[in-house]
C-alpha positions as CSV (number, residue, x, y, z in Angstrom):
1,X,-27.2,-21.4,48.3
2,X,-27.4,-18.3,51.4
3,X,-24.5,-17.1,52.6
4,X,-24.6,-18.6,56.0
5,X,-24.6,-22.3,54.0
6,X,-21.3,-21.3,52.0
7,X,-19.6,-20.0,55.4
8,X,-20.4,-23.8,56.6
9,X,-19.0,-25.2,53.6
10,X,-15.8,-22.6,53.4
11,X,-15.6,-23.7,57.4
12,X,-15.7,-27.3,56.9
13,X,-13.4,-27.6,53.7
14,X,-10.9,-25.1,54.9
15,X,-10.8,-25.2,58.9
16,X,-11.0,-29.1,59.3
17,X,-8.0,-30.3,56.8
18,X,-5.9,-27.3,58.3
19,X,-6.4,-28.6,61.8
20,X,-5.3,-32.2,60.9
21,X,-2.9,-30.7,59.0
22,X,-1.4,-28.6,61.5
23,X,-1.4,-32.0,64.4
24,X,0.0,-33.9,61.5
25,X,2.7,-30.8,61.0
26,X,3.3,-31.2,64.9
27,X,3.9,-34.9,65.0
28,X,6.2,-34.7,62.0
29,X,8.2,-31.8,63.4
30,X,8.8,-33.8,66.8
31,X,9.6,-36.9,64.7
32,X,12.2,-35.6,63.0
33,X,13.6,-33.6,66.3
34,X,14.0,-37.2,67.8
35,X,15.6,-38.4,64.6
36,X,18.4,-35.2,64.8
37,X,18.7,-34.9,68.3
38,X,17.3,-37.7,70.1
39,X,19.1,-39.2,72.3
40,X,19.4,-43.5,72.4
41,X,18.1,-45.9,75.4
42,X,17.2,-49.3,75.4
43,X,14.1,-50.3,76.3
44,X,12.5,-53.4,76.7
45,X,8.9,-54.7,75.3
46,X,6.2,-54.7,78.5
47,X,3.2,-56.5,76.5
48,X,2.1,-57.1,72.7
49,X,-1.8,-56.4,72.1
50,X,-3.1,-58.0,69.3
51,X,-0.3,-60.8,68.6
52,X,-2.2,-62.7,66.1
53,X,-3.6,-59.8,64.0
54,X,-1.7,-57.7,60.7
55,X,-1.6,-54.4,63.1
56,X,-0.2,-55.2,66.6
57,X,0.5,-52.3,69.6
58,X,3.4,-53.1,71.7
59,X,4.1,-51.3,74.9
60,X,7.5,-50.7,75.9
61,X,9.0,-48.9,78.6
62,X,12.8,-47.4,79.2
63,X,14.8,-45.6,81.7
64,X,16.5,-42.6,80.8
65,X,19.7,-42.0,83.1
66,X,18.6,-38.7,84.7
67,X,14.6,-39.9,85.7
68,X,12.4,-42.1,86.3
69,X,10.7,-44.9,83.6
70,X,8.5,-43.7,81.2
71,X,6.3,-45.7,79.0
72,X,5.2,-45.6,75.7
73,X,3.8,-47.8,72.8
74,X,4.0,-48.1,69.0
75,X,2.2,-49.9,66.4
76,X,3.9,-52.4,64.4
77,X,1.5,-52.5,60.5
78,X,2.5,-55.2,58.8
79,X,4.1,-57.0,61.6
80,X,7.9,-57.3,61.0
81,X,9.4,-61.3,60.4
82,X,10.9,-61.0,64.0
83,X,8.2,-61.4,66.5
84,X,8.4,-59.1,69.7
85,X,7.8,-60.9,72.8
86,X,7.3,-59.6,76.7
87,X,11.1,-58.6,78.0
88,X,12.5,-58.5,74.3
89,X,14.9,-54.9,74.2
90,X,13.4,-52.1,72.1
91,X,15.7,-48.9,70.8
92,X,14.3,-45.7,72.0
93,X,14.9,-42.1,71.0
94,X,13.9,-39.7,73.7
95,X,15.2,-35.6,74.0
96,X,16.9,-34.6,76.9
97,X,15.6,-31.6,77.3
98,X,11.8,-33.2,77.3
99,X,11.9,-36.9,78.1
100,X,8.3,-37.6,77.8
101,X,8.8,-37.2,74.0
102,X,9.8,-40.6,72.8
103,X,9.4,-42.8,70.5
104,X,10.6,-46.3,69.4
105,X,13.2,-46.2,66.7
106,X,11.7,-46.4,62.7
107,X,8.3,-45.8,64.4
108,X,7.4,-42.6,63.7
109,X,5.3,-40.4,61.2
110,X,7.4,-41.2,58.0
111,X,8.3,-38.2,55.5
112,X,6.4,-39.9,52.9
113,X,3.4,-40.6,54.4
114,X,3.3,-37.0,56.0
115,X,3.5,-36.1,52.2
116,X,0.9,-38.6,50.7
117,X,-1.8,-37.5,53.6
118,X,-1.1,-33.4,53.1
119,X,-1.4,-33.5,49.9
120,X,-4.6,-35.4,50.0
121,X,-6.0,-32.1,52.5
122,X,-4.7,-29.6,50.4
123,X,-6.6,-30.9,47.2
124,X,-9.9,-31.8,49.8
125,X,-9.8,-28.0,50.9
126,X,-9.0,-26.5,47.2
127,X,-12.1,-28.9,45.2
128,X,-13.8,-28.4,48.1
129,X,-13.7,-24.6,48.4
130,X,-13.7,-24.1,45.0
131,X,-16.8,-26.6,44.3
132,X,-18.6,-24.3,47.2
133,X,-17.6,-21.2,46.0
134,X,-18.5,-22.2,42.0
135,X,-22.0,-23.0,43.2
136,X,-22.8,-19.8,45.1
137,X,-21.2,-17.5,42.7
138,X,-23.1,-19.3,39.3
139,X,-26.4,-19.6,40.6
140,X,-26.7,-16.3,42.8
141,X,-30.8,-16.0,43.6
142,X,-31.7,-19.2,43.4
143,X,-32.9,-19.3,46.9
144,X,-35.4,-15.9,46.2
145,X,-36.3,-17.5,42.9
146,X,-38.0,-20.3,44.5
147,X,-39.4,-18.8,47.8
148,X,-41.0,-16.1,44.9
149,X,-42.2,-18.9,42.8
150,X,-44.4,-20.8,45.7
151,X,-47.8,-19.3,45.8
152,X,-48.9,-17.9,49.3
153,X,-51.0,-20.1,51.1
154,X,-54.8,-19.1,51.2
């Protein structure tokens, strides 16, 4: 393995789960801001895509009391007993300071799913890297050994 492969490798298995990691990091930490601080609205359910299937979108839109309506959806995997119909009310967290983050209530990134998924990146990267750096370090001139090996061409 040359150098240049086992950068690609350490790249791949290190930068790529750190990047999901840190948006997953991001929409946890804003989760959990609306949870503490959010403030409540009622909303009401605009449309339901996917009615008949296990993983519907619903779109909902509310008016907080200093601006204008905002919009937003949320997936609903499995669908809940109670079925959400155009005009039924929705609870919405929203932060005063920042409005446009919002978010229907018990829709969010859950703790343990944040914790299920990170944990799965973190042993990717580590078996991953170490997998990589195992085969460079154990079989050092391999590449030399078989450009040395192939006779010249007459």
């Amino acid at each position: 393995m040359t150098l240049e492969t086992l950068t690609g490798l350490l790249v791949g298995f290190l930068g790529l789960p750190s990047l999901i990691l840190g948006l997953l990091t991001y929409s946890r930490r804003l989760v959990v801001r609306l949870e503490q601080d959010g403030l409540h609205a009622r909303g009401k359910v605009l449309r339901v895509r996917n009615p008949r299937s296990n993983k519907r979108a619903v779109d909902y839109s509310f008016r907080p009391p200093e601006g204008p309506e905002l919009q937003g959806s949320f997936a609903e995997w499995p669908p809940p007993a109670s079925e959400q119909t155009p005009g039924s009310p929705v609870d919405v967290l929203y932060l005063a300071d920042a409005p446009h983050h919002h978010m229907a209530v018990g829709t969010g990134l859950s703790r343990r799913f944040f914790l299920i998924v990170a944990t799965l990146l973190v042993l990717f990267a580590g078996f991953g890297t170490l997998t990589a750096l195992h085969e460079y370090f154990t079989h050092p001139g391999q590449e030399e050994a078989r450009t040395s090996t192939t006779p010249a061409p007459p």
